[in-house]
N, C-alpha and C positions, 0 to 999 in steps of 0.2 A: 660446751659439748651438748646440752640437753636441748638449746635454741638451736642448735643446729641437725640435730637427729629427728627422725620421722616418730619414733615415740620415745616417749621419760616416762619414767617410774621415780617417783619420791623413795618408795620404801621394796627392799625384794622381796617382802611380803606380796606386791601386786604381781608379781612376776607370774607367779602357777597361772592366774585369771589372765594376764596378758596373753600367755602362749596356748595355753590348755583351751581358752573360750574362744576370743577372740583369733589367735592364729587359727584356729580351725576350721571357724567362720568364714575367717579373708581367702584363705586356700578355696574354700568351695566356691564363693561367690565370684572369686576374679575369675576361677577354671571357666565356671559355667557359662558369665560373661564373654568370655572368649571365644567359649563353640558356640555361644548364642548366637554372635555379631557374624559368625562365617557359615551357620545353620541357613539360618532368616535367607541369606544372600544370594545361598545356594537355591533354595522353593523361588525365587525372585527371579535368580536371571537364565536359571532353567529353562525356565518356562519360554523365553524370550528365544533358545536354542532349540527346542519343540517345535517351535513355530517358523525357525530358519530350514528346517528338511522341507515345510510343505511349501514354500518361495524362494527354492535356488539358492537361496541363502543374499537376496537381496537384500538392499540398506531399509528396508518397511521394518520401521518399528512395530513391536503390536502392542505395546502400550504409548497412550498419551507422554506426551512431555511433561506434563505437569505432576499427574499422578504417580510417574515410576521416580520424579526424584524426591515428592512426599514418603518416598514407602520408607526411606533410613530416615527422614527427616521430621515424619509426623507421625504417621501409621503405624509404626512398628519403634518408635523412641521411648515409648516408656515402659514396653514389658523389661530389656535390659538393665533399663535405670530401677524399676521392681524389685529387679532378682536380684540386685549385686546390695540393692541399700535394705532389705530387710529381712535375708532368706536365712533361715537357721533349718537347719538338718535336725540336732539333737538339741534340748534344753540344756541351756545351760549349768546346771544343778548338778547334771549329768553327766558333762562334760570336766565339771571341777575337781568330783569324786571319784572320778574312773581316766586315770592318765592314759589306758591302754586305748583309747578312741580319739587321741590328737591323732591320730596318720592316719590320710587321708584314703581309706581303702577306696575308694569307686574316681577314678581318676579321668576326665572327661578328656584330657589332652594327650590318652595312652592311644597309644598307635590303633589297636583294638576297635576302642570305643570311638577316636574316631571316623575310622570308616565306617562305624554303626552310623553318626550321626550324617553323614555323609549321602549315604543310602538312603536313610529318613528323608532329606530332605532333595534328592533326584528323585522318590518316589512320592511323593508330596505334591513335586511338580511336574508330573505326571500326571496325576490325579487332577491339579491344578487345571490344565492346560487340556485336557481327553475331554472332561466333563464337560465342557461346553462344547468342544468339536463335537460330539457325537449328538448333545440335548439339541444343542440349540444351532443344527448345519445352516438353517437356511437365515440368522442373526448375520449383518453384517462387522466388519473386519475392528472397527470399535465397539462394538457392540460387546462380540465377547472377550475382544482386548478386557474392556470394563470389569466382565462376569469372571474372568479368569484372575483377575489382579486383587476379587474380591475377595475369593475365595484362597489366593493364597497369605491376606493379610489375616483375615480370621484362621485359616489352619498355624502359622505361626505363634498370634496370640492365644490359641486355646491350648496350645502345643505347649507355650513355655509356665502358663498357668497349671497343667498335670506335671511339670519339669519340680516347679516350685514346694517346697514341706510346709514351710510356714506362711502360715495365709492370716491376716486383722482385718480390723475396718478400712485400716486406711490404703491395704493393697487391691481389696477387695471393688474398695471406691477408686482407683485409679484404673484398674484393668475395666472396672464397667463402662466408666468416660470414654476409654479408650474402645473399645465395642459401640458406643451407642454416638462417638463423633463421628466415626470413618465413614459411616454412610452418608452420615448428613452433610459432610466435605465434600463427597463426592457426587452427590446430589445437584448440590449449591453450583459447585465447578462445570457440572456438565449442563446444567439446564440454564443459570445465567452470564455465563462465563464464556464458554467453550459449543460454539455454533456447530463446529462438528461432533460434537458429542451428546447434543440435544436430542437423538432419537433413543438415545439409551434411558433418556427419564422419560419421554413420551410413549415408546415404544416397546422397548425390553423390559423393563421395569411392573408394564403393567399385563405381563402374560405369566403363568403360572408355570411355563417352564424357565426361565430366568431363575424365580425362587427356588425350582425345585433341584435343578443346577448346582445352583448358590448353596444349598441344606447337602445334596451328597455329595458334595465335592468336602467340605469341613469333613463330614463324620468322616467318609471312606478315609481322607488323607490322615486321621486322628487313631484311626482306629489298631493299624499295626504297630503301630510303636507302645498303644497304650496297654493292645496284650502280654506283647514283649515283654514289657518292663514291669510289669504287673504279672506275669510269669516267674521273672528276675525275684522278683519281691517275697513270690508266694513260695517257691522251690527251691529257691540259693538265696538264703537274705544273709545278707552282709552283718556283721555286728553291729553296725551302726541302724541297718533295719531293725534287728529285735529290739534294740533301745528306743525304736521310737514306739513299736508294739507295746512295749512294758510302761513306757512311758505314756501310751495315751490308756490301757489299762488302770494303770494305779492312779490317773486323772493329775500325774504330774506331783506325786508326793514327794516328799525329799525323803532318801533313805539312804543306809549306811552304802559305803563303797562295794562291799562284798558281797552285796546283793547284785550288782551290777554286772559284776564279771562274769 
């Protein structure tokens, strides 16, 4: 039976730490994962739909071949893989001594909260796809294909990095990888690679509205969700919020249960 089950417990002494830590953890990490993978997808092929009102809704792609099928494949594969393998909400300590914070109050895949995340991310690609129509009109049609495809991989990864509680070195080092390849990918691809897309490193690249572009396209699409939920945080905080208040407070001391509740 235990060779065949997804987990064994030698003793039910492990049981409280199996369901109490760990099931609380898996619940959060696979939700999140979840609206991560349909968020991301949403700010992605938005943007693609943006760009069908202003061309009849002709078969022109306005991103590259190459680049739109890196975005689930390179671009955007390891904030998921992040969130789901190291993301703790409350410490554990926390969680062992206080049974009342297994159930999972803030539930990403509730009707509610999905259409929040839903919104976030048509408005994201929005932001994505406006910001270069308006900065950069006279850029041609790869050009801010490029700018727009930039700015919506970085509004995603900075999106699921404020999403994430638990931050180390070693997330910390894999979101920066991830920040400081995407350029140089798309760098590489466009300037020795891909002949039609040579004047986006010659050309867009070296004019000050490109950057400028590229910088408020991130913040503006970053910025309503972060007061949101940082509203959420400051004015409705969930139990599971005060716990982690108290718990970065007391610098994570272990205390008895009934301080907890």
């Amino acid at each position: 039976a235990a060779m065949s089950s997804d987990v064994a417990i030698p003793r039910f002494k492990h049981l409280r730490r199996t369901l109490m830590v760990h099931g609380h953890w898996s619940y959060r990490r696979m939700s999140h994962v979840a609206i991560i993978m349909i968020y991301k997808n949403i700010v992605f092929i938005s943007a693609q739909l943006w760009f069908s009102f202003f061309t009849l809704w002709s078969p022109t792609s306005y991103y590259s071949g190459f680049v739109m099928s890196c975005f689930n494949l390179v671009f955007t594969a390891l904030p998921p893989f992040i969130f789901g393998f190291w993301e703790q909400d409350v410490d554990q300590d926390i969680l062992e001594c206080c049974p009342a914070l297994y159930p999972v109050e803030y539930d990403p895949m509730s009707n509610f909260n999905l259409v929040y995340y839903i919104i976030i991310g048509l408005f994201q690609s929005l932001v994505a796809y406006f910001i270069p129509y308006f900065v950069t009109p006279d850029f041609s049609l790869n050009e801010n294909g490029i700018i727009t495809y930039m700015i919506a991989v970085y509004i995603v990864v900075f999106q699921i990095i404020m999403w994430q509680c638990f931050q180390n070195i070693w997330t910390l080092s894999l979101y920066l990888v991830n920040i400081v390849l995407a350029p140089i990918i798309i760098v590489i691809y466009c300037k020795f690679i891909s002949s039609n897309l040579a004047d986006v490193v010659n050309h867009s690249m070296d004019t000050t509205r490109f950057w400028m572009s590229f910088i408020i396209g991130i913040v503006l699409g970053n910025i309503p969700s972060f007061i949101y939920e940082y509203s959420q945080h400051r004015y409705f905080p969930s139990r599971i919020r005060i716990q982690q208040e108290r718990s970065v407070s007391t610098h994570k001391r272990k205390v008895s249960p009934s301080k907890w509740i």
